[in-house]
N, C-alpha and C positions, 0 to 999 in steps of 0.2 A: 583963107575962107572969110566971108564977110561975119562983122561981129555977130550979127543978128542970129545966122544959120550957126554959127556956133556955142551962140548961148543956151539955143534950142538944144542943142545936139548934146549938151555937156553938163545940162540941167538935172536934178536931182531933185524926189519928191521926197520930203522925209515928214512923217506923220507921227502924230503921238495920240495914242486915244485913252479914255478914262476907262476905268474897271466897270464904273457903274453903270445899269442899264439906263437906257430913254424910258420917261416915265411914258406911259399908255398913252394917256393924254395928249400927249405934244408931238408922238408917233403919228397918233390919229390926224392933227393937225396939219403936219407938211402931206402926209395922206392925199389928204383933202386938199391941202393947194395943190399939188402935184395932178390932180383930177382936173384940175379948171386951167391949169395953164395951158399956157397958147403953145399950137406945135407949127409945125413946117407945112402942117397940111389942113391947115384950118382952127 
């Protein structure tokens, strides 16, 4: 199998996340970017 296709295939996501919540604030902010970014369809 070529390297590539199998480092896809054998790849592993491993996350950690914090206890604490997102302050409001900075929720609200990716929010907001997330509103203005550019998509696929304009």
């Amino acid at each position: 199998m070529n390297d590539t296709l199998k480092t896809l295939v054998e790849r592993r996501s491993c996350r950690s996340y914090k206890p604490d919540p997102i302050p409001a604030e900075i929720l609200e902010q990716i929010l907001e970017a997330g509103t203005y970014a550019a998509t696929g369809m304009g």
